[in-house]
C-alpha positions as CSV (number, residue, x, y, z in Angstrom):
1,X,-63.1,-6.5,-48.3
2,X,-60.5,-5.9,-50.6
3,X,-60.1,-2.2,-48.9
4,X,-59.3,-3.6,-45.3
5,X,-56.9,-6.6,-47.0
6,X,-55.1,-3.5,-48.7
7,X,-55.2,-1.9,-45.2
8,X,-54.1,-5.3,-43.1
9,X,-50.8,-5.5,-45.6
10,X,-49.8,-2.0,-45.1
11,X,-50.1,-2.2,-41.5
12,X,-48.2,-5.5,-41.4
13,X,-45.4,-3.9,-43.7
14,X,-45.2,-1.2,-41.7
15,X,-44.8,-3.4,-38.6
16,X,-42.0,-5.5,-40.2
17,X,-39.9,-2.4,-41.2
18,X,-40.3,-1.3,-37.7
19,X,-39.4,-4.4,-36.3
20,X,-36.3,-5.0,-38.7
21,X,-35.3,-1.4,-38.0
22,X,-35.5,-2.4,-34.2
23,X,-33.5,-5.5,-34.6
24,X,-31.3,-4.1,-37.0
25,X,-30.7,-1.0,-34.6
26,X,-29.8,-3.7,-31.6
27,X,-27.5,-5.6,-33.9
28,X,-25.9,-2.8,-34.8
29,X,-25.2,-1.5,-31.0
30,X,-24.2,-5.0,-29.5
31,X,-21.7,-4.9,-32.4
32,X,-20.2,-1.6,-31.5
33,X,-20.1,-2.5,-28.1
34,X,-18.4,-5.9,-29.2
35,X,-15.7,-4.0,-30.7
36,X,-15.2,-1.0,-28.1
37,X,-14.3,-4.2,-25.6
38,X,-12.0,-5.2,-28.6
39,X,-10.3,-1.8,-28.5
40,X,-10.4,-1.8,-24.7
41,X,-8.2,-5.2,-25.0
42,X,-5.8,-3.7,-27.0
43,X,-5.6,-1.0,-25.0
44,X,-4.9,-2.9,-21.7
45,X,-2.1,-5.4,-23.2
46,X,-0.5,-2.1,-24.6
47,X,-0.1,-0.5,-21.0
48,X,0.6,-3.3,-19.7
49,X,4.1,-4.0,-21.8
50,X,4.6,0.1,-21.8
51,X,4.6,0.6,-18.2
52,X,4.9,-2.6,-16.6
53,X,7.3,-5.0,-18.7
54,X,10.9,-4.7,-18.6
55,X,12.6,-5.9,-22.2
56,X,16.2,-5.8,-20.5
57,X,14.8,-8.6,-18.0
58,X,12.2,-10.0,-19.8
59,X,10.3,-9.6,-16.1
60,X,7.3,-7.3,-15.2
61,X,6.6,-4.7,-12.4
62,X,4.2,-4.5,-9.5
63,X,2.9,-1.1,-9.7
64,X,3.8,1.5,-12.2
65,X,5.3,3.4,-8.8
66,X,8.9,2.6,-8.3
67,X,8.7,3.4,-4.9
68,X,5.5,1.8,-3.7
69,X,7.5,-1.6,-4.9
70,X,8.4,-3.9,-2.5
71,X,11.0,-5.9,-4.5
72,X,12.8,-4.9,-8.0
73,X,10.7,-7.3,-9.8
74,X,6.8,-8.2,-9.8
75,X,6.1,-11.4,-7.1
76,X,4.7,-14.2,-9.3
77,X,0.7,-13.8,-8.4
78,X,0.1,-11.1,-10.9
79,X,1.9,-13.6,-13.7
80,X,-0.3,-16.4,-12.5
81,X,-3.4,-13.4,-13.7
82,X,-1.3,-12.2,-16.9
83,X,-0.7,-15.8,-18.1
84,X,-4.9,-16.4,-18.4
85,X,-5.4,-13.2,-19.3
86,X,-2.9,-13.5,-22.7
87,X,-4.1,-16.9,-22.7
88,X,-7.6,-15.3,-23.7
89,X,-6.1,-13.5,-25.9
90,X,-4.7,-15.9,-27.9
91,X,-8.2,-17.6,-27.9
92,X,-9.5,-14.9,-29.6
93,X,-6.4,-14.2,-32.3
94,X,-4.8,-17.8,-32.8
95,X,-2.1,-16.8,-34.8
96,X,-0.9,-14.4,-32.3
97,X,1.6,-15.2,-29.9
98,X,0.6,-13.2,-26.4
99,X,1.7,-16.1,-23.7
100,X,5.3,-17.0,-24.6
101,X,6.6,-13.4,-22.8
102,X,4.9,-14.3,-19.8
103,X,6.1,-18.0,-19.7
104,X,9.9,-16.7,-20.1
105,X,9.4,-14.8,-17.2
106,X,7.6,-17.1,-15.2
107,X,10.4,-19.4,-15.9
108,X,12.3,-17.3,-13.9
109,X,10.9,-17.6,-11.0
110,X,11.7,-21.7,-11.5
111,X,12.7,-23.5,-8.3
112,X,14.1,-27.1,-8.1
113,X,14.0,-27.6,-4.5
114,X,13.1,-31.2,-3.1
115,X,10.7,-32.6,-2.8
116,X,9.6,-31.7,-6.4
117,X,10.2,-28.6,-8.7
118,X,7.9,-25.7,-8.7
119,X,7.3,-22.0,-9.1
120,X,8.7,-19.7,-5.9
121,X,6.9,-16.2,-5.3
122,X,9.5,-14.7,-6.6
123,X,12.5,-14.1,-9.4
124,X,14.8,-16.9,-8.3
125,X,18.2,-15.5,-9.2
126,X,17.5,-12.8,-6.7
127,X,16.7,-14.7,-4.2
128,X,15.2,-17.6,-3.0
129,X,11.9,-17.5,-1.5
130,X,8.3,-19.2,-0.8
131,X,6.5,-21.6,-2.9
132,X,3.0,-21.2,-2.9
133,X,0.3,-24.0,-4.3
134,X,-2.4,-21.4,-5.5
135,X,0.2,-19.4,-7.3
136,X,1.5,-22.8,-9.5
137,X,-2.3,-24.1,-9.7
138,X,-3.2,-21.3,-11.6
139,X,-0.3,-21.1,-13.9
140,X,-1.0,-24.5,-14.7
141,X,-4.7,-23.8,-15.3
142,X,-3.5,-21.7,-17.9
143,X,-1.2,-23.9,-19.3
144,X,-3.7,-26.5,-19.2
145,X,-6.4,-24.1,-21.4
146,X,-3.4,-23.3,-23.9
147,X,-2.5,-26.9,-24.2
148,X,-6.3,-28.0,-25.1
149,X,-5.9,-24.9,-27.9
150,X,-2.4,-25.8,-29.4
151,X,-1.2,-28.9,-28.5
152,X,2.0,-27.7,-27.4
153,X,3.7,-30.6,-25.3
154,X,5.8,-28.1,-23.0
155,X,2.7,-26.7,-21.3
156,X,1.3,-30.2,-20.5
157,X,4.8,-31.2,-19.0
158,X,4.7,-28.3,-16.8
159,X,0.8,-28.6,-15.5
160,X,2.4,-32.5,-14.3
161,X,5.3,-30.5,-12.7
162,X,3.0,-28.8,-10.6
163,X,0.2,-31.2,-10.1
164,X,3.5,-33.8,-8.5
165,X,4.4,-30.5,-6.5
166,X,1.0,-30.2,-4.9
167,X,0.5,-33.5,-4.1
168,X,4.3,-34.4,-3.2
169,X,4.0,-31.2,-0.8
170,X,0.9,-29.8,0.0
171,X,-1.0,-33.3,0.5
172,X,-1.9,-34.6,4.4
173,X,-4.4,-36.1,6.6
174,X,-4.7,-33.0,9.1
175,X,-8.5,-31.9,9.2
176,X,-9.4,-34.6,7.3
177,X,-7.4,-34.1,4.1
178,X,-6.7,-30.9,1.4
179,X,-4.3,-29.1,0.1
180,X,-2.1,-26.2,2.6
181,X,-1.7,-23.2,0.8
182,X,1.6,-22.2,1.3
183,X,4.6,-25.2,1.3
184,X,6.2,-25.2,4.9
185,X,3.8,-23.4,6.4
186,X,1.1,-25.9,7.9
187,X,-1.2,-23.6,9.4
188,X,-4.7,-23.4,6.9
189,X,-5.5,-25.3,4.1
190,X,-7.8,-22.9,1.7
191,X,-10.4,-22.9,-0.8
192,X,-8.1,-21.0,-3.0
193,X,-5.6,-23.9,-2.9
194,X,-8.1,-27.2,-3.3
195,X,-10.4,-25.0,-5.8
196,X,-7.9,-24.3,-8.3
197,X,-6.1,-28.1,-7.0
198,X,-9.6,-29.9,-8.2
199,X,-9.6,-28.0,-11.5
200,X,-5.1,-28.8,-12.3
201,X,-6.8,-32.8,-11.3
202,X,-9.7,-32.7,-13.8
203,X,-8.3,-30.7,-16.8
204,X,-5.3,-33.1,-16.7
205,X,-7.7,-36.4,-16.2
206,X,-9.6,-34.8,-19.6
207,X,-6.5,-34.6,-21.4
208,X,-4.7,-37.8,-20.3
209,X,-7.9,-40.1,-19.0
210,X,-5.4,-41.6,-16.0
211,X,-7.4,-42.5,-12.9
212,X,-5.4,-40.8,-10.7
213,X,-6.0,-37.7,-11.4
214,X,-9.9,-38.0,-11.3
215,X,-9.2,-39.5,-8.2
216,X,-7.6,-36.6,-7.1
217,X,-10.1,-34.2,-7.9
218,X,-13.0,-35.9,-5.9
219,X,-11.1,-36.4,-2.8
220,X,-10.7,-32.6,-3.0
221,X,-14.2,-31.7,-4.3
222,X,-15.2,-33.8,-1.2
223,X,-13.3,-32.3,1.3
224,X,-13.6,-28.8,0.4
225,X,-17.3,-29.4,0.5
226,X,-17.4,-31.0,3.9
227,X,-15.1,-28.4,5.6
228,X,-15.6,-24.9,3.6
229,X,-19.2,-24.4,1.8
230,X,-21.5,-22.5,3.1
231,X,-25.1,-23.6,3.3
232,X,-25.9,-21.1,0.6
233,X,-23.2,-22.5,-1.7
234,X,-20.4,-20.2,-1.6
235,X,-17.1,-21.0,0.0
236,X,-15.5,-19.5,3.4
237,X,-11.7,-19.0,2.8
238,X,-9.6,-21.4,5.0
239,X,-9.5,-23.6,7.9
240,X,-7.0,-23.3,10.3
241,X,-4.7,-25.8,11.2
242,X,-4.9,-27.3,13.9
243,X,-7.6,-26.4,15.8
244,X,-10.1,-26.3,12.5
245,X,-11.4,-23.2,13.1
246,X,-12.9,-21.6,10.0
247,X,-12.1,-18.2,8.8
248,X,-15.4,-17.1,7.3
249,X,-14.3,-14.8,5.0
250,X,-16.0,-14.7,1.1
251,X,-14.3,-14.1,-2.1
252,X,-15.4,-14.2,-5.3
253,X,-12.6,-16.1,-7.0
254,X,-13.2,-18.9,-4.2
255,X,-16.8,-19.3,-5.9
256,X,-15.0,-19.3,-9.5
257,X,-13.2,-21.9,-8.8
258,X,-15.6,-24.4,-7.1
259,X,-18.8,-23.3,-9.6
260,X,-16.1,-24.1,-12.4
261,X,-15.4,-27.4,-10.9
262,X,-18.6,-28.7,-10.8
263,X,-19.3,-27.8,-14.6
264,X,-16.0,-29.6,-15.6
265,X,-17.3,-32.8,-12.9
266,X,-20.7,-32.5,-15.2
267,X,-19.2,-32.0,-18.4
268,X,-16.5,-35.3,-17.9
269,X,-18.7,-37.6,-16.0
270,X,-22.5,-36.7,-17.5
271,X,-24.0,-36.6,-13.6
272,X,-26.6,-33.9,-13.7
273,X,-25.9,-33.1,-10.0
274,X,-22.9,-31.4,-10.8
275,X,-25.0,-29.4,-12.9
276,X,-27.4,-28.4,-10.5
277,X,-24.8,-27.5,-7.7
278,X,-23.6,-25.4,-10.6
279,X,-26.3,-23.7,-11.1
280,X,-27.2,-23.3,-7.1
281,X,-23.3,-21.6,-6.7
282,X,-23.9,-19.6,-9.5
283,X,-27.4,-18.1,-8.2
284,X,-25.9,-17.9,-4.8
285,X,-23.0,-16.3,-5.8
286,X,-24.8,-13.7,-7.9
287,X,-26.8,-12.3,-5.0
288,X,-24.4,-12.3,-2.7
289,X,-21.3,-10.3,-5.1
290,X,-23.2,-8.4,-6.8
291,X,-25.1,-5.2,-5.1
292,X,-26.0,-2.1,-6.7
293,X,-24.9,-2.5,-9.9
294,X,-21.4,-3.6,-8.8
295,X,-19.3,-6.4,-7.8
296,X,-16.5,-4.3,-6.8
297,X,-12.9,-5.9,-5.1
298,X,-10.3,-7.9,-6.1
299,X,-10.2,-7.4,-10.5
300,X,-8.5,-10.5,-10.5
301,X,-10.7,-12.3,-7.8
302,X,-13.8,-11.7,-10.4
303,X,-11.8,-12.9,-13.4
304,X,-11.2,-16.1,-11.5
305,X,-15.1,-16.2,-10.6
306,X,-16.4,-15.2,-14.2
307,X,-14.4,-18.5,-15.7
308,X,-17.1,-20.5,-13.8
309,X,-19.7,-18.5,-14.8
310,X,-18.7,-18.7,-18.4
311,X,-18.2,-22.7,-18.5
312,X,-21.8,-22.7,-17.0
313,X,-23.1,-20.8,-19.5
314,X,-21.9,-22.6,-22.1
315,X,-23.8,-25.3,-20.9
316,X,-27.3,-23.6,-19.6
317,X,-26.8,-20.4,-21.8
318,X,-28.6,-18.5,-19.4
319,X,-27.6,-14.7,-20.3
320,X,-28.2,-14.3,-16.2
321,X,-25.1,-15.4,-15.5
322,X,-22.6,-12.9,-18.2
323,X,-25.2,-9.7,-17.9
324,X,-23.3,-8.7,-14.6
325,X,-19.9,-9.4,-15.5
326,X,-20.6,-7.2,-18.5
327,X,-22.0,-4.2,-16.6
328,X,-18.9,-4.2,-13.7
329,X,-16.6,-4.3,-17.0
330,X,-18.3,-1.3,-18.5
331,X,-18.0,0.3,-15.3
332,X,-14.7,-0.4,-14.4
333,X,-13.7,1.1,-17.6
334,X,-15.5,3.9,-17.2
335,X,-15.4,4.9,-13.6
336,X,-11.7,3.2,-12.2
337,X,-9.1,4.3,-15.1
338,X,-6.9,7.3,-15.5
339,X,-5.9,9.6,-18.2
340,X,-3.4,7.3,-19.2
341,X,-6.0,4.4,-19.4
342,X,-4.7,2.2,-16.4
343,X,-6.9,0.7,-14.0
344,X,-7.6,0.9,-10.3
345,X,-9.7,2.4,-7.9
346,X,-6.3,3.4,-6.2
347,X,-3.6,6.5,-7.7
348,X,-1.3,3.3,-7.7
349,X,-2.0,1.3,-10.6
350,X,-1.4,-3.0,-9.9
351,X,-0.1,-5.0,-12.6
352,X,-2.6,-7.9,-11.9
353,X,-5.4,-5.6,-11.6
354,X,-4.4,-4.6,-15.6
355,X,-4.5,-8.8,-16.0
356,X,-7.9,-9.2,-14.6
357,X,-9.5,-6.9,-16.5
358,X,-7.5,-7.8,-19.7
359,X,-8.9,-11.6,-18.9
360,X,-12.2,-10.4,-18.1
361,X,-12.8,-8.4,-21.4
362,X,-11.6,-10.8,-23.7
363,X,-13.7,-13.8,-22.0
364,X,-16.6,-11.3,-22.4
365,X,-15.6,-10.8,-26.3
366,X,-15.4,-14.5,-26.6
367,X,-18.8,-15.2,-25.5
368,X,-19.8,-12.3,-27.7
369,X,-20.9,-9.9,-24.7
């Protein structure tokens, strides 16, 4: 009796140092990994101000290819990625200041045209030019984040700015309701317009609790639901304007935005079917973006879909949902970069393709993946 007891306790001790070993052996990985996306971080904000920003103009660059540039200075879309993307950064090193670069220069693109001030597509003191509703949603998502960090009263004032702009300009009865996605031009009204419009309505009903921005955000959860989801879930692009016919095609920042509205809808209003239409555009989403190991496209399309993903997850903490955001980041990094570290599947190297990873990464980092 006492022989096997002396037999039982080696066995278990031998089983708990393997075990610890094991653990301590996956601990020790995740961590490297952790801090090889750190590195990767740095890396990417580093190219970005060496090749793309230009310190005489405080502005930044399309490509890295002069002559593959269609204007002197970047249009404003790949801003609307770098703003998040340095926003993230700041998430993850407070005390730094990453944003306040980007905000001088989107300042620049600053147009006060009736009938309310907004953001143009491009650097106004060259020219003037169009003003698009996706482009100033998604600044003022960013600002929006920032302002729930820091408190600074400039970014709120701005994300009002642009939510009057979009509703002053974008706003009509034609199919029913929604937001156009480009001011002047009334021919479709997008997901990419009302997705990002829903989440400007909600973030500033959270901060400032006035109606009317709640309001807002279900008349346009409503509408982009009755005109441009899928039976799956997921979200054709656009509806044309005016003979409604729908163009079918799916992105995966489309899905973002919508799977990241119903988590905020949940989260602000406690109804547990937000949460489960959540859950059903996050599953549908999934299957249908990512194949063989890949989700491939647009960079800055996935960093736009992998906010929702990340707000859900935060909720339902189902791993599911980061895993493959994880694996196209690895493989990005490893497979679409050159030997000066820039990204892109293409010899020409995009600033907003730098942004989306950059946002990607440190989203990843911050939900310790």
């Amino acid at each position: 009796m006492k022989t096997s007891s002396l037999i039982y306790l080696a066995l278990s001790i031998v089983l708990i140092l393997g075990v610890t070993k094991a653990v301590g052996t996956n601990l020790s990985d995740h961590m490297k990994a952790v801090n090889n996306r750190k590195n990767t971080v740095n890396t990417i904000h580093k190219n970005i101000e060496k090749h793309f920003f230009k310190p005489q103009t405080g502005l930044y660059l399309e490509t890295t290819t002069l002559s593959e540039n269609f204007n002197k200075h970047s249009w404003l879309w790949p801003l609307c990625a770098l703003i998040q993307a340095t926003n993230e950064m700041e998430a993850l090193e407070p005390k730094k200041d990453y944003m306040s670069v980007v905000v001088k220069a989107i300042d620049q693109y600053y147009n006060d045209a009736a009938p309310a001030p907004a953001y143009q597509d491009y650097v106004t003191a060259e020219r003037l030019s169009s003003r698009f509703f996706d482009d100033n949603q998604w600044i003022a998502i960013a600002y929006l984040d920032a302002y729930q960090r820091n408190k600074k009263p400039l970014y709120l004032e701005k994300a009002k700015m642009i939510y009057e702009h979009m509703v002053l300009a974008g706003l009509d009865n034609a199919a029913g309701g929604g937001l156009y996605w480009k001011e002047g031009e009334k021919d479709t009204k997008n997901t990419c317009s009302n997705g990002p419009g829903i989440l400007v309505a909600l973030q500033l009903y959270k901060v400032t609790k006035e109606p009317k921005y709640l309001e807002m955000a279900k008349s346009l959860y409503t509408w982009t639901n009755e005109h441009l989801q899928t039976p799956e879930g997921l979200y054709w692009d656009a509806i044309k304007i005016p003979s409604l016919e729908i163009d079918k095609r799916l992105f995966t920042y489309n899905t973002g935005t919508m799977l990241e509205s119903n988590v905020l809808f949940y989260q602000l209003l406690g109804d547990k079917k937000y949460l489960a239409e959540a859950q059903r555009i996050a599953k549908a989403g999934r299957s249908h973006f990512f194949k063989d190991g890949k989700i491939g496209g647009n960079y800055w399309f996935n960093a736009v879909m992998l906010r929702g993903y990340a707000a859900l997850y935060k909720i339902d903490h189902n791993k599911d949902w980061i895993n493959f955001f994880a694996v196209e980041a690895d493989r990005v990094w490893a497979t679409e970069r050159d030997k000066d570290n820039l990204l892109g599947s293409k010899p020409v190297k995009e600033l907003i393709d730098q942004a989306g990873m950059l946002e990607i990464n440190a989203r990843l980092i911050q939900l310790n993946f």
